[in-house]
N, CA, C and O atoms as a DFTB+ gen file, in Angstrom:
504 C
 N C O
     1  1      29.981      29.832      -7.500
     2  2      28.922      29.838      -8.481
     3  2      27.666      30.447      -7.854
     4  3      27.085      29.905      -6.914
     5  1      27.258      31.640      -8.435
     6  2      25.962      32.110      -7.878
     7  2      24.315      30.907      -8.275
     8  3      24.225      29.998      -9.100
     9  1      23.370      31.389      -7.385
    10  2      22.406      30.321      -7.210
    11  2      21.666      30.275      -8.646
    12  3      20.734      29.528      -8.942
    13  1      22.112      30.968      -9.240
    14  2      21.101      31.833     -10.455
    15  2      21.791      30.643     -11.881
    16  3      21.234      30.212     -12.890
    17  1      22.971      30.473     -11.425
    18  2      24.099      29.571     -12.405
    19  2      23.850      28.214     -12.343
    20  3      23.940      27.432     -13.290
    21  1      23.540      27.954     -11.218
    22  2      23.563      26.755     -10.713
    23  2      22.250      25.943     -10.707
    24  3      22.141      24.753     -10.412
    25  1      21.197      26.860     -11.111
    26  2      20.273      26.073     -11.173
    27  2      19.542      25.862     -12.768
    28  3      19.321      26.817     -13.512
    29  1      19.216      24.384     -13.126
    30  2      19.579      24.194     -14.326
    31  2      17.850      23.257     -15.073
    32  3      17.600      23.047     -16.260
    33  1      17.277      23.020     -14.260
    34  2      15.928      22.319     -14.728
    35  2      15.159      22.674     -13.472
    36  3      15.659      23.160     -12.457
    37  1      13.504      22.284     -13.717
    38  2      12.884      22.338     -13.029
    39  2      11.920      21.156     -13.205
    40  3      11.319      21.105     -14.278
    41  1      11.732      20.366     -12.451
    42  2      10.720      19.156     -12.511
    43  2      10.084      19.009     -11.844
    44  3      10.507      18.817     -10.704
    45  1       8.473      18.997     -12.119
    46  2       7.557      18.830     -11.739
    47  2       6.782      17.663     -10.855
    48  3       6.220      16.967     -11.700
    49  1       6.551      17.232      -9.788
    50  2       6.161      16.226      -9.014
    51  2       4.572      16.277      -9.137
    52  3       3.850      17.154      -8.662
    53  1       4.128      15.043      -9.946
    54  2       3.010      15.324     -10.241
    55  2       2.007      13.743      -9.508
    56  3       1.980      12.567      -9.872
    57  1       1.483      14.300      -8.656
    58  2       0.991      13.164      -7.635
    59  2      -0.620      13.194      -8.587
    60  3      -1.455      14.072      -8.800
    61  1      -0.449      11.338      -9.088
    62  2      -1.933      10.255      -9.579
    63  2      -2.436       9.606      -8.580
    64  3      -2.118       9.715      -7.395
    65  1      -3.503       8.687      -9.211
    66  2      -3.933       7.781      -8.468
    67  2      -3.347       6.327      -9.189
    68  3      -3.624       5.180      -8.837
    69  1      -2.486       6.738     -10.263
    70  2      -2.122       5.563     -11.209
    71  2      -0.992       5.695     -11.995
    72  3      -1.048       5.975     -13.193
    73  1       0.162       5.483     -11.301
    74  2       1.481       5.872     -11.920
    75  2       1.578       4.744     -12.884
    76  3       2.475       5.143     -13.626
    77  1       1.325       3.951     -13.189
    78  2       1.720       3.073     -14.042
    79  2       0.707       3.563     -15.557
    80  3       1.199       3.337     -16.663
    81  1      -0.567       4.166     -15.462
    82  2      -1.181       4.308     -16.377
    83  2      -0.521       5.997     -16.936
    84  3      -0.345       6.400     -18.086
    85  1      -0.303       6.619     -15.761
    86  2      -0.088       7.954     -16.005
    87  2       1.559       7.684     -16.770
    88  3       1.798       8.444     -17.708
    89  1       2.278       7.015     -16.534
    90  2       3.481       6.854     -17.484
    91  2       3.393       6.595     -18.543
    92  3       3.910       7.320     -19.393
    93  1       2.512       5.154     -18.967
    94  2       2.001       5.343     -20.167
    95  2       1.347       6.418     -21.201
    96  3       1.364       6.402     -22.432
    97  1       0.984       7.006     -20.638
    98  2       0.347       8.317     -21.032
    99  2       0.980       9.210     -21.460
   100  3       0.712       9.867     -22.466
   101  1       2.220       9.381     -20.490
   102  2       3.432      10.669     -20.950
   103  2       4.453       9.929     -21.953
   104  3       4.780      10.625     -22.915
   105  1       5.084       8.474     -21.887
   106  2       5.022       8.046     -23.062
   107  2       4.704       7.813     -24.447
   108  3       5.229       8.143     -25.511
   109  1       3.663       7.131     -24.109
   110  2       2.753       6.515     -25.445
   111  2       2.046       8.175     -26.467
   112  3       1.958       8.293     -27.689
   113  1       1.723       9.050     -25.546
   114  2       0.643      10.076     -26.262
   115  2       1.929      11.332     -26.341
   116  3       1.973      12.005     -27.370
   117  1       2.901      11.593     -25.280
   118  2       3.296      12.553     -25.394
   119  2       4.586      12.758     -26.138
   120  3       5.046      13.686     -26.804
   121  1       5.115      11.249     -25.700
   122  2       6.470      10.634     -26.961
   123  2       8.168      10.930     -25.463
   124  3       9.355      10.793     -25.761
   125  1       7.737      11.247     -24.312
   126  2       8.644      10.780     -23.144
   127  2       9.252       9.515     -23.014
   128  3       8.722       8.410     -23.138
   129  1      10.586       9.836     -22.714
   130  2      11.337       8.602     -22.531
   131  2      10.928       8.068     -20.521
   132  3      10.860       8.783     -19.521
   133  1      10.784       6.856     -20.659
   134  2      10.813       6.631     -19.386
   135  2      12.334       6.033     -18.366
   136  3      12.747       4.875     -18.312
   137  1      12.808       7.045     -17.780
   138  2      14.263       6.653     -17.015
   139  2      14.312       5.662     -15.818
   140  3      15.088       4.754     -15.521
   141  1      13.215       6.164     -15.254
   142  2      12.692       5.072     -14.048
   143  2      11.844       4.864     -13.750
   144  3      11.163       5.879     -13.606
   145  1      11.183       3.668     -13.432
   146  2       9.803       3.187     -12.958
   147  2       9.658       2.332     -11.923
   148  3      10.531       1.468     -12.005
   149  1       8.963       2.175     -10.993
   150  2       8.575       1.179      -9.840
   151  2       6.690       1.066     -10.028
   152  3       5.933       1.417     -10.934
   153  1       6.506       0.521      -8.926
   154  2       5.324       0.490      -8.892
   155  2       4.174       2.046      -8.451
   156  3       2.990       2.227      -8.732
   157  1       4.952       2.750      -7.841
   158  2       4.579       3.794      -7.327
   159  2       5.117       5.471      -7.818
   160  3       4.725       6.606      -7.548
   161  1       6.111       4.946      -8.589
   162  2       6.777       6.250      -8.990
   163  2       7.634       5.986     -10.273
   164  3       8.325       4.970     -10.354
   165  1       7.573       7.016     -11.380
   166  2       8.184       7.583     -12.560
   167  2       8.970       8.422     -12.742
   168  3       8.651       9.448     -12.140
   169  1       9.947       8.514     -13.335
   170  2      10.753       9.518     -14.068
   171  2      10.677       9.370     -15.077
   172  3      11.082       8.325     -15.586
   173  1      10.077      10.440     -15.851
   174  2      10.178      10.676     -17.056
   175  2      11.057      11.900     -17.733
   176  3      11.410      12.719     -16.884
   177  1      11.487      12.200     -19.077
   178  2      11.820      12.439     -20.037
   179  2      11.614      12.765     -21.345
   180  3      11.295      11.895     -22.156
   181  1      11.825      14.476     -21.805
   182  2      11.489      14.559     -23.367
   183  2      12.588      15.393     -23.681
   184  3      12.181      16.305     -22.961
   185  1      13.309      15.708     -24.003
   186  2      14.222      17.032     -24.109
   187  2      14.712      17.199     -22.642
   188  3      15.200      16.362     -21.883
   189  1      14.448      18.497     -22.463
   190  2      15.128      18.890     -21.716
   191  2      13.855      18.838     -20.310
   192  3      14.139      18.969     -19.120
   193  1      12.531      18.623     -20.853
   194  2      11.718      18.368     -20.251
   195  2      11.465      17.185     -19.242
   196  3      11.207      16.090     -19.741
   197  1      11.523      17.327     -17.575
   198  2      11.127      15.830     -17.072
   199  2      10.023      16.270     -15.898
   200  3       9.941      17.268     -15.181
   201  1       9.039      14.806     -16.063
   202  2       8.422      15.029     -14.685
   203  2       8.842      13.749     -14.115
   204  3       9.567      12.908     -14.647
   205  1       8.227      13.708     -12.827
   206  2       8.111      13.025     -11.880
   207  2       6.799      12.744     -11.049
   208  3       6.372      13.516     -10.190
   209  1       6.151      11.432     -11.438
   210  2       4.737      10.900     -11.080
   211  2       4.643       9.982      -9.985
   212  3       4.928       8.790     -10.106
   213  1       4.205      10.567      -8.797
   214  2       4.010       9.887      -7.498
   215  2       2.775       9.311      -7.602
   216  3       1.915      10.012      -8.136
   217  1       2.393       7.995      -7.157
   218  2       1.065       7.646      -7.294
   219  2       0.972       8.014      -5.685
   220  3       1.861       8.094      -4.837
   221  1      -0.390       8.198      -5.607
   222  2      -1.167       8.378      -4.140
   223  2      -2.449       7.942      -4.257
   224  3      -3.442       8.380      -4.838
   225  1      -2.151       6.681      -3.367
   226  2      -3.880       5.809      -3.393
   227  2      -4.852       6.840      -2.632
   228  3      -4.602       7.647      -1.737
   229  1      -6.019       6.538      -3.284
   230  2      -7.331       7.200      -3.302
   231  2      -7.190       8.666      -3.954
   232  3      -8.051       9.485      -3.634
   233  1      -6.092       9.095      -4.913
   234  2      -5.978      10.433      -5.498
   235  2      -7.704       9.904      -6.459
   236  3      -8.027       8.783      -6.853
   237  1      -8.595      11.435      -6.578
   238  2      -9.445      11.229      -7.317
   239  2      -8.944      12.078      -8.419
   240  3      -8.174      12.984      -8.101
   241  1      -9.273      11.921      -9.734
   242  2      -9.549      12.887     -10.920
   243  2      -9.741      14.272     -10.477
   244  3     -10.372      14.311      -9.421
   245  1      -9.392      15.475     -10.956
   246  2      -9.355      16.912     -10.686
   247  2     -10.972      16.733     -11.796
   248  3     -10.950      16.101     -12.853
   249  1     -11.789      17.184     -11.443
   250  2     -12.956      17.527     -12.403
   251  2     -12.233      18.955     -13.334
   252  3     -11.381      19.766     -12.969
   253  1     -12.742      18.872     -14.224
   254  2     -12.402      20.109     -15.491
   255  2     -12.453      21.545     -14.940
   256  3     -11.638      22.456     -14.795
   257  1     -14.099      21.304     -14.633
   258  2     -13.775      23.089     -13.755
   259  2     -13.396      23.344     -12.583
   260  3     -13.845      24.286     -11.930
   261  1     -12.401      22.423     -12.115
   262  2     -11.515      22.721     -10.418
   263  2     -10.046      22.356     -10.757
   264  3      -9.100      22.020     -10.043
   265  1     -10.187      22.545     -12.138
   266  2      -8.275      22.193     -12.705
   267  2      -7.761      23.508     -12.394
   268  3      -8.312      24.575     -12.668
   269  1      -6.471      23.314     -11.697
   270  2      -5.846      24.638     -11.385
   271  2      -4.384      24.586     -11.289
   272  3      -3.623      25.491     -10.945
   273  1      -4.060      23.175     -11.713
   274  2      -2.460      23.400     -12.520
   275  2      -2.706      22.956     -13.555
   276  3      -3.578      22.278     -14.098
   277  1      -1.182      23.767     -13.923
   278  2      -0.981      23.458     -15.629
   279  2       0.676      22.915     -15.529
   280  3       1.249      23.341     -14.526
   281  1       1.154      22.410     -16.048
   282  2       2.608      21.929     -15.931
   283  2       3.039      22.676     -17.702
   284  3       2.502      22.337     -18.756
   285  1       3.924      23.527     -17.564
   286  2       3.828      24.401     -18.771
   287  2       5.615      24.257     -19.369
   288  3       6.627      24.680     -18.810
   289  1       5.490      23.513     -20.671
   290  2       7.097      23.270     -21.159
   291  2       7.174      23.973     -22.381
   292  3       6.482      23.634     -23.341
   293  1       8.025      25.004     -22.431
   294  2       8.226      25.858     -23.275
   295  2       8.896      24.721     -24.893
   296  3       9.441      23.700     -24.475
   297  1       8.890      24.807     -26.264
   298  2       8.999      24.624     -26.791
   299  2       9.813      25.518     -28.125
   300  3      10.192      26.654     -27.836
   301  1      10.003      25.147     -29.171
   302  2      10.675      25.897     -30.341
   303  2       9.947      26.171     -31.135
   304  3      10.059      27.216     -31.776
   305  1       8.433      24.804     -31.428
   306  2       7.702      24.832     -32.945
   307  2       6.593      24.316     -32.010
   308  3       6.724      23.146     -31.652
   309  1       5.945      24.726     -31.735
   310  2       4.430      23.816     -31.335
   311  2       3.513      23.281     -32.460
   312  3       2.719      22.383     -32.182
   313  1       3.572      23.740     -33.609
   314  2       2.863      23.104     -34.175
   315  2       3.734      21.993     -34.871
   316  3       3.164      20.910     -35.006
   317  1       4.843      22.078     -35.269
   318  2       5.170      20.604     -35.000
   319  2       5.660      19.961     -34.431
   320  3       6.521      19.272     -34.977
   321  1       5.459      19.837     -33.308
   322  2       5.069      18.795     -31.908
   323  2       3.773      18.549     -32.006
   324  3       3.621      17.365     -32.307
   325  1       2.689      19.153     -31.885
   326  2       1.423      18.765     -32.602
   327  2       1.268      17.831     -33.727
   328  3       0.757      16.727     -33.541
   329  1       1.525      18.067     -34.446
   330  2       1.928      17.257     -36.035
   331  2       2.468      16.481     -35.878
   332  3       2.576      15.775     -36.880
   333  1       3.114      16.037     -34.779
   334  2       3.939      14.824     -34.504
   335  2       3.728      13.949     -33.611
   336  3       4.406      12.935     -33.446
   337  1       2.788      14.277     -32.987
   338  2       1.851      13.513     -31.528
   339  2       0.664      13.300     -32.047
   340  3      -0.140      12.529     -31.522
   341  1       0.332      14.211     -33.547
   342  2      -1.461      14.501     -33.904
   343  2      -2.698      12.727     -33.663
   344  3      -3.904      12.509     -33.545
   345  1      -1.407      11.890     -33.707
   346  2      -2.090      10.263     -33.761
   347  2      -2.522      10.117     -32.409
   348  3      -3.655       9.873     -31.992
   349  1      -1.363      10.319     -31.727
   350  2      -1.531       9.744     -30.367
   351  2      -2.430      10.600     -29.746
   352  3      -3.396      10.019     -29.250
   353  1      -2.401      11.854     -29.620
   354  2      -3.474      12.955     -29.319
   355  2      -4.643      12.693     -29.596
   356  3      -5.613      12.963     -28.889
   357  1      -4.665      11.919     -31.079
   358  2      -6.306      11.792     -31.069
   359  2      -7.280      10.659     -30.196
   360  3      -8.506      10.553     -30.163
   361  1      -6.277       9.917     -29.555
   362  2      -6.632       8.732     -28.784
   363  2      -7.455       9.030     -27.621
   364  3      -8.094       8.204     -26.967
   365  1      -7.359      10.705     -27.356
   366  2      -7.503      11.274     -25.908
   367  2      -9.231      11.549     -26.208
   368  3      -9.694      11.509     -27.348
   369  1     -10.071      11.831     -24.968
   370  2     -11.449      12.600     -25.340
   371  2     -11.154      14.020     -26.492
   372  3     -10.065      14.590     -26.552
   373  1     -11.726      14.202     -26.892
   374  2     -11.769      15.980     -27.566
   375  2     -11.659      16.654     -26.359
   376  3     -10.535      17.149     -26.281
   377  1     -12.290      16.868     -25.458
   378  2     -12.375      17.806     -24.363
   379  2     -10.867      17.718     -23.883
   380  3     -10.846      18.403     -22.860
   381  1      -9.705      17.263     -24.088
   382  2      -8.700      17.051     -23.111
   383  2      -7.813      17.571     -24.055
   384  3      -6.812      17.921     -23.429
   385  1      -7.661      17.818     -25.351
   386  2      -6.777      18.354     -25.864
   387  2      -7.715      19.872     -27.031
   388  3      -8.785      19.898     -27.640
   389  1      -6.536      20.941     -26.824
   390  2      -6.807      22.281     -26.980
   391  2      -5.675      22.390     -28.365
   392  3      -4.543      22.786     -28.086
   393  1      -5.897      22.137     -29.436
   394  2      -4.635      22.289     -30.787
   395  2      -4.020      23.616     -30.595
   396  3      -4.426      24.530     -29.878
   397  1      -3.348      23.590     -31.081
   398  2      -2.275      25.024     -30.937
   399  2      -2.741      26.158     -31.628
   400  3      -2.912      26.258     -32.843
   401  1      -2.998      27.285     -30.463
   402  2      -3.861      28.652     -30.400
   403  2      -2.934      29.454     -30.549
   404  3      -1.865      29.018     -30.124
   405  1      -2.886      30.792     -31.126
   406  2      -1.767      32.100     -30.490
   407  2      -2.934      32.805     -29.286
   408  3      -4.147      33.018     -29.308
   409  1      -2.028      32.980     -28.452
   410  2      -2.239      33.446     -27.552
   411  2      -2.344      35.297     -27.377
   412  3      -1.538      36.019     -27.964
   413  1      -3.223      35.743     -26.675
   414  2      -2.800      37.316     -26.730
   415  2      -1.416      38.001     -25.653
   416  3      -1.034      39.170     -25.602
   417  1      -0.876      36.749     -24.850
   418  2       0.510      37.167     -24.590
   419  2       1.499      36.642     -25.346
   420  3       2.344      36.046     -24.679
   421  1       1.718      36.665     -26.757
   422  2       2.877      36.414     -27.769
   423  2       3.297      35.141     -27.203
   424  3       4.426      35.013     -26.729
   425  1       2.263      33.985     -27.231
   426  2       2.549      32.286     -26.880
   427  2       1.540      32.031     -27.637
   428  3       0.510      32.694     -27.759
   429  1       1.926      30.763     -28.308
   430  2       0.944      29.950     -29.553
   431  2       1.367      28.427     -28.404
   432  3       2.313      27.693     -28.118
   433  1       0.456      28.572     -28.199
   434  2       0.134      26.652     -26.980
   435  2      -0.553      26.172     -27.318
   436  3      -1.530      26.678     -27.871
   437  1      -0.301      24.517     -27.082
   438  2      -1.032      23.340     -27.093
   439  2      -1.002      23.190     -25.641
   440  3      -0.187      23.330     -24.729
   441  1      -2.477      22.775     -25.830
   442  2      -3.197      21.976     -24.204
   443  2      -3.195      20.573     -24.308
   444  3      -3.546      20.013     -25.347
   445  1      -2.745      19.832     -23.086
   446  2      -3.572      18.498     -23.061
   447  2      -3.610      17.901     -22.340
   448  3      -2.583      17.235     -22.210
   449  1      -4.851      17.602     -21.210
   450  2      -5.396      17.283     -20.020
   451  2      -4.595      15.960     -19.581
   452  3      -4.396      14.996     -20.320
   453  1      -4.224      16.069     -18.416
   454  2      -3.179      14.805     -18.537
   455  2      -4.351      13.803     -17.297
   456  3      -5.440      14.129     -16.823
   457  1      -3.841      13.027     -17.182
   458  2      -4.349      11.851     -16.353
   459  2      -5.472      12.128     -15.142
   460  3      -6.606      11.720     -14.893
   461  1      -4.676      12.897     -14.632
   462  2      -4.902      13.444     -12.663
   463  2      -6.320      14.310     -13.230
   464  3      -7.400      14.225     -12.646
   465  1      -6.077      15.241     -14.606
   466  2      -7.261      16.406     -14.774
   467  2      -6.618      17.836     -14.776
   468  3      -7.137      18.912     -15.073
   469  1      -5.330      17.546     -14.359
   470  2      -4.903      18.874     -14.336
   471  2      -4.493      19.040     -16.287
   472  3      -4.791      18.210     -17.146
   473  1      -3.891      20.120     -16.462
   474  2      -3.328      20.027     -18.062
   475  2      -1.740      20.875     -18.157
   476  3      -1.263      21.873     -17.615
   477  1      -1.376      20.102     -18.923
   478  2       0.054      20.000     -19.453
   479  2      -0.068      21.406     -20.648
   480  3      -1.038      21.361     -21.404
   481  1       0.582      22.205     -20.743
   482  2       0.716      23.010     -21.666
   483  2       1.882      23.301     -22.497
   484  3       2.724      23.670     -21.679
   485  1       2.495      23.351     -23.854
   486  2       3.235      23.236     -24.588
   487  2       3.333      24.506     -25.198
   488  3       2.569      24.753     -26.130
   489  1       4.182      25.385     -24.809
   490  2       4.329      26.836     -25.731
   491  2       4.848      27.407     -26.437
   492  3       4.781      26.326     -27.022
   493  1       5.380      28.088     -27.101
   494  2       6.576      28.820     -27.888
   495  2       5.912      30.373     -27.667
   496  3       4.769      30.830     -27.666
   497  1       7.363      30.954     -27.468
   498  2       7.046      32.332     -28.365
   499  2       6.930      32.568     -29.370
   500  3       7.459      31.874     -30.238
   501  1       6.351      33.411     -29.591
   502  2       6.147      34.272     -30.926
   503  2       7.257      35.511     -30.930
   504  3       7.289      36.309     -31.866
């Protein structure tokens, strides 16, 4: 089997200062199943989509203008995934979620600032 066959997801290791709040979060707002939890670490679940949330004591908040990941999960319909989170989304500041834009590279994305400060992005082609 070539390496190209064989490789089948990609999951993201996304180091908080608060894995227990940051699960809730990809849960409760984003609609993730949670597979495993401890005190320090998550697996999560949406589709075909998973991350993985390491807590790391004394992680601070990424301030807005020093955010420089995005954790980016391609989608079918973004706007309804929007339409379908629109409750839980609204729970967040305004500043942390971006409603679904077309993009000028043929991607219509939703933004939404996740826990740490970095932001989660949701796309489809066009």
């Amino acid at each position: 089997m070539a390496q190209a066959e064989n490789i089948h997801q990609v999951t993201p290791m996304l180091y908080v200062s608060d894995c227990v709040g940051s699960a809730k979060f990809f849960e409760q707002v984003l609609g993730f199943t949670v597979i495993f939890q401890s005190e320090d670490f998550a697996l999560l679940r949406c589709g075909g989509a998973s991350v993985r949330i390491v807590e790391e004591k004394g992680r601070k908040k990424v301030n807005s203008e020093d955010a420089r990941t995005t954790v980016y999960i391609e989608v079918y319909n973004v706007d309804a995934l929007y339409l379908e989170r629109e409750i839980a989304l609204a729970t967040l500041p305004t500043d942390d979620v971006v409603k679904p834009v077309t993009q000028p590279w043929n991607q219509r994305e939703l933004l939404v600032r996740m826990p740490d400060g970095n932001w989660l992005a949701f796309g489809q082609e066009l």
